[in-house]
Backbone bond lengths (Angstrom), bond angles and torsions (degrees), N, CA, C in turn:
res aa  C-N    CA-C-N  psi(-1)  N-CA   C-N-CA  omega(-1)  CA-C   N-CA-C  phi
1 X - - - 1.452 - - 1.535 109.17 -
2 X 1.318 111.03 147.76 1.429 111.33 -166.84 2.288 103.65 -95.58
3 X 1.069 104.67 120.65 1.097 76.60 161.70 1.815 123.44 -119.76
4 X 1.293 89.08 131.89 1.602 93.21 172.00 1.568 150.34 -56.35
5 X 1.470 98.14 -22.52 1.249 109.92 154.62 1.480 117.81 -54.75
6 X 0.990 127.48 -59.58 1.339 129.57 -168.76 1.474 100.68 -71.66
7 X 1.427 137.08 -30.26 1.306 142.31 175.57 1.933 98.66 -55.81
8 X 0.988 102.76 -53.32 1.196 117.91 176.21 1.765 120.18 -49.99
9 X 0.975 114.18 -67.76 1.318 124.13 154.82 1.689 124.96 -43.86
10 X 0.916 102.32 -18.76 1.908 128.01 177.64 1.547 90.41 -77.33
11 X 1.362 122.88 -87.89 1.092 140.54 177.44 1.626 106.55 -29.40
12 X 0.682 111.71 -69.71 1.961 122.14 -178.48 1.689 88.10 -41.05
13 X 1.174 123.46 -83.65 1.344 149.06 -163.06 1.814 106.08 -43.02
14 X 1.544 115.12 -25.75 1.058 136.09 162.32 2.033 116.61 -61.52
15 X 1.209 64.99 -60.97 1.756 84.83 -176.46 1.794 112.29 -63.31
16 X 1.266 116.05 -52.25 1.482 122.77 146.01 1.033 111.02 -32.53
17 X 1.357 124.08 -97.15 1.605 125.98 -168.16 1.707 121.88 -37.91
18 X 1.170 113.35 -42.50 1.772 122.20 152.90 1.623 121.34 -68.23
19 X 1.482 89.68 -14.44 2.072 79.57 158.04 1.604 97.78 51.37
20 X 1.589 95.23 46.22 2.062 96.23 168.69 1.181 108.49 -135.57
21 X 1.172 114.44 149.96 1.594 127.51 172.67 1.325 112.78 -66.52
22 X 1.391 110.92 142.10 1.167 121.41 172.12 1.313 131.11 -41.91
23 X 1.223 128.67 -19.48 1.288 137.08 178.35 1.133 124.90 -104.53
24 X 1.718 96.95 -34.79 1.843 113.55 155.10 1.768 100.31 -44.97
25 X 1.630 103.68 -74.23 1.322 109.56 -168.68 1.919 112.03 -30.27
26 X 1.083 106.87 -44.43 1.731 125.72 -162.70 1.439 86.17 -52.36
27 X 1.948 100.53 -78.28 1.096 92.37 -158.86 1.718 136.51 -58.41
28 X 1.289 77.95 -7.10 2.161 86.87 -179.49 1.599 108.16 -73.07
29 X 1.015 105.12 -31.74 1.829 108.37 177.67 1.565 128.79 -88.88
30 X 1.713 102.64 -17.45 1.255 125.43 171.91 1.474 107.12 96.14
31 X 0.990 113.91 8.83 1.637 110.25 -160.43 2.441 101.13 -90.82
32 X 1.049 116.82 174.68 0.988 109.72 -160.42 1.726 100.23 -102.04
33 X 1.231 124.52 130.37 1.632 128.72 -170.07 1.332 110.09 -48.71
34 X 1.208 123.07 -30.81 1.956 126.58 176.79 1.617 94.65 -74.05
35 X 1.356 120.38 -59.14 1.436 107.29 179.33 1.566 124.59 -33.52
36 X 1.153 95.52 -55.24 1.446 108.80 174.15 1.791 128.36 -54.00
37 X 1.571 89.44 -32.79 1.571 104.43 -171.07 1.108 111.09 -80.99
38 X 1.908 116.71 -28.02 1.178 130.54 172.08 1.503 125.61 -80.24
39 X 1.066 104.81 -29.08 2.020 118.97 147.51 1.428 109.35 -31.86
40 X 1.353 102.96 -103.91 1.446 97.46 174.38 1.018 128.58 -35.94
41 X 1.645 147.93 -75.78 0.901 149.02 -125.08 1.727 100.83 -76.43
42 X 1.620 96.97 -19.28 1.826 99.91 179.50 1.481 117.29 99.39
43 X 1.458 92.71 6.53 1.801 106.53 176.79 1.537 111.35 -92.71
44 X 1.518 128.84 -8.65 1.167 126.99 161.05 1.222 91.31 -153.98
45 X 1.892 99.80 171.36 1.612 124.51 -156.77 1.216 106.22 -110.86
46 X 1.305 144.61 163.39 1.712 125.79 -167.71 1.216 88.67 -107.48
47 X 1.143 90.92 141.09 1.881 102.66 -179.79 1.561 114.86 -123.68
48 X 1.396 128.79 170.22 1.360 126.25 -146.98 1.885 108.97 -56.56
49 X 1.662 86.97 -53.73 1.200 95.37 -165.85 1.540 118.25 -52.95
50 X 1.125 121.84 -32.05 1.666 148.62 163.65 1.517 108.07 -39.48
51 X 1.714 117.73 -64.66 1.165 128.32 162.35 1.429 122.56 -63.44
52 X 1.081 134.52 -24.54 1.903 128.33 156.79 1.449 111.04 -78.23
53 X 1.242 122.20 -22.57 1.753 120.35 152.23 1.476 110.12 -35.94
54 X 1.542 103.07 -85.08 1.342 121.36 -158.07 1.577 97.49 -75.07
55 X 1.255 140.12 20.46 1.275 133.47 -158.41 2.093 79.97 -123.66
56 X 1.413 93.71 -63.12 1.701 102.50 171.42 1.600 120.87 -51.61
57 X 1.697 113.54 -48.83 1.230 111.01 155.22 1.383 148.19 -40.64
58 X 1.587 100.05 -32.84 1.117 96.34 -174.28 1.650 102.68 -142.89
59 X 1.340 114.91 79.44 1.359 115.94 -161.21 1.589 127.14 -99.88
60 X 1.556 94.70 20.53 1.843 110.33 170.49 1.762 91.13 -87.60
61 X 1.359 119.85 -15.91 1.516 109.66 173.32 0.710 134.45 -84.44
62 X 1.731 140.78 134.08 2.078 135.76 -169.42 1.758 102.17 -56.08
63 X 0.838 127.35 115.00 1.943 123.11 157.32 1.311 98.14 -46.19
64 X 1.715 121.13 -43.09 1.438 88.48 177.97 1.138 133.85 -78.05
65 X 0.828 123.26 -25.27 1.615 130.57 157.00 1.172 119.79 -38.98
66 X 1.445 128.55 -55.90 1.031 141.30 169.14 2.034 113.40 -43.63
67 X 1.616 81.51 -63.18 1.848 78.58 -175.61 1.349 97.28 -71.16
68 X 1.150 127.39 -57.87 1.471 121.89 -127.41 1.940 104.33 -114.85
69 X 1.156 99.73 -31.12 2.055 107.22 155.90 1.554 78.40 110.65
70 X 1.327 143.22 0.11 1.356 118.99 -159.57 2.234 91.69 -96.13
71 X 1.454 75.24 -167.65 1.944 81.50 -166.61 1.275 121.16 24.64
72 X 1.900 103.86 176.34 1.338 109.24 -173.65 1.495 113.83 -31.04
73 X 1.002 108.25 163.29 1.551 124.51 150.56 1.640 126.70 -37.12
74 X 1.873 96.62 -68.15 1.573 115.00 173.75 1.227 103.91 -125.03
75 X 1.315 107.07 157.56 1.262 131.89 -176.07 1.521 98.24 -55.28
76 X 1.613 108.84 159.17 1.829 120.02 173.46 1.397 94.23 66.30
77 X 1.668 141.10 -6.18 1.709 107.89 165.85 1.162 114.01 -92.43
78 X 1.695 130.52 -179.27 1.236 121.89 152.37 1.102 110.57 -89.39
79 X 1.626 98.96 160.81 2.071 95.66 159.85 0.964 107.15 -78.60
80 X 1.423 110.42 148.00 1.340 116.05 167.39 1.587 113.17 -76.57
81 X 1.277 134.30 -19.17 1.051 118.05 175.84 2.113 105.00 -66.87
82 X 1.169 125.47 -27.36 1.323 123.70 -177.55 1.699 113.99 -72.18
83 X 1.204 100.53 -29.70 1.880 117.48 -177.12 1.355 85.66 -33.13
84 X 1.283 131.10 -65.53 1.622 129.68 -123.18 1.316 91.24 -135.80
85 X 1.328 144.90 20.07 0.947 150.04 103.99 1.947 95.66 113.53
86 X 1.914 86.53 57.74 1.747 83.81 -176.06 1.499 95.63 148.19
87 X 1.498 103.10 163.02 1.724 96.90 -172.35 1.774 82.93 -114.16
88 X 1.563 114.44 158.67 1.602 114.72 143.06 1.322 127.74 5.27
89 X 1.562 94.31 -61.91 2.088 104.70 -147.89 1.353 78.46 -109.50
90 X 1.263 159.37 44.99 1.703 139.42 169.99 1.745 95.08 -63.79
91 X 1.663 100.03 -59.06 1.428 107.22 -165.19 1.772 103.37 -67.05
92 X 1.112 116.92 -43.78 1.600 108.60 -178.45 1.492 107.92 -52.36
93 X 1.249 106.03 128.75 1.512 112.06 174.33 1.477 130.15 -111.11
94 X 1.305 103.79 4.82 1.722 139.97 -179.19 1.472 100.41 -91.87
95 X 1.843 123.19 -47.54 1.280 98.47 -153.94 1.956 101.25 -89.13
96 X 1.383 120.73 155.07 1.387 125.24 -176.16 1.556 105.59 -87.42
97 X 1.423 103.33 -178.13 1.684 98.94 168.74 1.487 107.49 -67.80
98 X 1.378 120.64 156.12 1.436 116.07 169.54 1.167 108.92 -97.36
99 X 1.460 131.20 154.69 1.348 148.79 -173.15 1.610 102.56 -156.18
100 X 1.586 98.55 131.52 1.397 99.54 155.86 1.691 134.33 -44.44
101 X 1.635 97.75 120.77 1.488 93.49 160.93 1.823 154.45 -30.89
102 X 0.690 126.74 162.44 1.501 105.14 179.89 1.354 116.10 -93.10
103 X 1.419 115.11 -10.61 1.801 138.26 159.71 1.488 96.47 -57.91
104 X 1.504 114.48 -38.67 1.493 107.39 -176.28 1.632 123.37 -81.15
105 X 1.490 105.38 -31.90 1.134 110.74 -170.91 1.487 109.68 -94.89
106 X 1.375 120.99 -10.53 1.522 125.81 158.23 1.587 107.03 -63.40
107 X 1.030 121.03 -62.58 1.897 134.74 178.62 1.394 100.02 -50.28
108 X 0.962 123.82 -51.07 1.864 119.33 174.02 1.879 109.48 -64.60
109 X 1.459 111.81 -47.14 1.390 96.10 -178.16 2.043 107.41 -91.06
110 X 0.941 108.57 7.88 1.758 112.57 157.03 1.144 127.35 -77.11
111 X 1.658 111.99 -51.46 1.812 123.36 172.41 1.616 102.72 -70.89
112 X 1.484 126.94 -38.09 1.632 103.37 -178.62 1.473 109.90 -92.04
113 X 1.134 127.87 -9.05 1.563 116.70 -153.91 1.687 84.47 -139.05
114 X 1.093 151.87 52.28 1.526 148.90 179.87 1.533 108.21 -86.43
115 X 0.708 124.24 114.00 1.781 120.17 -178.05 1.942 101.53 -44.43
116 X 1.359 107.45 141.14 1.724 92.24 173.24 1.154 97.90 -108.52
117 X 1.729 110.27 165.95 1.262 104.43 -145.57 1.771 89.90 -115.16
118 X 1.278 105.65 134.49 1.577 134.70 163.02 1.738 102.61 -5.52
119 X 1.272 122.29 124.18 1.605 118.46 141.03 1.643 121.95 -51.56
120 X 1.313 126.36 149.61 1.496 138.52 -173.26 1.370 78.78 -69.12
121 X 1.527 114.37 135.01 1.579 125.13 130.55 1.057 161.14 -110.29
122 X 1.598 102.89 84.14 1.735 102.48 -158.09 1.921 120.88 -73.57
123 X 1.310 106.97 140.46 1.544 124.65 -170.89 1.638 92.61 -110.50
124 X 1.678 95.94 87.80 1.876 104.29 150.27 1.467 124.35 -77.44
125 X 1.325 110.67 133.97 1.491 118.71 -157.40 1.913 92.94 -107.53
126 X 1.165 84.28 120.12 1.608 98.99 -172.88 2.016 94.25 -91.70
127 X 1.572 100.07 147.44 1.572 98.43 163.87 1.806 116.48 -43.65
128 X 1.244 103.69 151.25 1.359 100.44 160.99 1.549 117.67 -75.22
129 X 1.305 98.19 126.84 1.694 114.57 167.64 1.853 103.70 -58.55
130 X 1.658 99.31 153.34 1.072 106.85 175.20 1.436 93.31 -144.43
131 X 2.017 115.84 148.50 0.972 116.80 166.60 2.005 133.41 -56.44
132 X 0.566 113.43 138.20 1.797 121.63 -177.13 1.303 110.47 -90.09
133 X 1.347 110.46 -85.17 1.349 129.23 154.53 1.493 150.42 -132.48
134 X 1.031 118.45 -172.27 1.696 99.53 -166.98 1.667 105.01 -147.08
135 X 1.254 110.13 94.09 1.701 122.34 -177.28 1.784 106.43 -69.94
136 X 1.269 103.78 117.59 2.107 93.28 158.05 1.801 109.98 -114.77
137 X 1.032 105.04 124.17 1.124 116.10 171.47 1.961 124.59 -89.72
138 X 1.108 105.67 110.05 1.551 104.79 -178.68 1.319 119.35 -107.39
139 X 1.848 107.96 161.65 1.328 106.87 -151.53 1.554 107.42 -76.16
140 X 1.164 132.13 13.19 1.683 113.11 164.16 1.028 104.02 -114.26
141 X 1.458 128.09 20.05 1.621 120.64 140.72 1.505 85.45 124.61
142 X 0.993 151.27 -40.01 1.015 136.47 -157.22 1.797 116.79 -75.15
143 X 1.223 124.49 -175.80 1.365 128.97 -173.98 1.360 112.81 -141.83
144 X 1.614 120.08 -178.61 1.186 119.41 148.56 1.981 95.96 -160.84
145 X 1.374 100.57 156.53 1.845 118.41 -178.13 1.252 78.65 -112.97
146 X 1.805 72.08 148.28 1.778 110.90 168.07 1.751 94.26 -135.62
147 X 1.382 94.50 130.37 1.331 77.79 -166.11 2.109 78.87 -137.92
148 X 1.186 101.69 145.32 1.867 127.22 -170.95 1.742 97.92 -57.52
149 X 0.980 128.18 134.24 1.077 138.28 -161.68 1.874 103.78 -114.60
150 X 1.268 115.64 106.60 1.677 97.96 -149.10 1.915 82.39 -110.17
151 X 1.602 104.71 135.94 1.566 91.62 174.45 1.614 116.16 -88.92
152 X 0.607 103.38 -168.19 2.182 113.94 -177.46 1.341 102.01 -104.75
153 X 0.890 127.16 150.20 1.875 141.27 -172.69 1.544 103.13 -121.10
């Protein structure tokens, strides 16, 4: 079974390791910057077509790796678990796959996706305006003023 969370976390971990912006990242895979924003943030789930983007986008990287966490990273390395013909944990039968925490994957979608925060907006309060006068203009050209009638104190 595939799980997407961790696909997800792949992807992030991608985008980190290339030291690109989120929108950089988008546009290199073709995928749309809300898609992306909605990935992380946990408001949508990555779905295939999303992953043959970034799979096409960025194709010095393993798909399997990508989908499935197994082999190198990118294409042309070895794993290092194969070098030496075996990982650490083969014989441990206690320890699980490891996956980033959710301490981790909160801190990854905080530093790329952080809301920025608002400019100060100050509201200068100008005197109140008062009318002066008041022109009507009519259609055979002529006019007439109204003009504020101010009394004496």
């Amino acid at each position: 079974m595939i799980d997407v969370d961790a696909i997800k976390t792949r992807i992030l971990s991608m985008m980190e390791q290339l030291g690109m912006t989120p929108s950089a990242f988008a546009d290199q895979a073709c995928i749309s910057r809300s898609a992306l924003t909605h990935l992380a943030s946990g408001r949508n789930k990555v779905t295939l077509d999303m992953i043959n983007k970034i799979v096409q986008g960025f194709d010095e990287w393993n798909p399997e790796w990508i989908i499935f966490g197994h082999g190198p990273q990118k294409r042309g390395e070895t794993d290092s678990s194969d070098m030496y013909g075996g990982d650490l944990f083969s014989s441990a039968s206690s320890v699980g796959e490891i996956t980033p925490t959710e301490a981790h994957r909160e801190s990854v979608s905080q530093h790329y996706f952080a809301p920025k925060s608002e400019p100060e907006v100050r509201i200068i309060e100008k005197p109140e305006k008062q009318i002066e006068r008041i022109t009507v203009f009519y259609s055979d050209g002529s006019y007439q003023e109204f003009r504020r009638v101010t009394t004496s104190k």
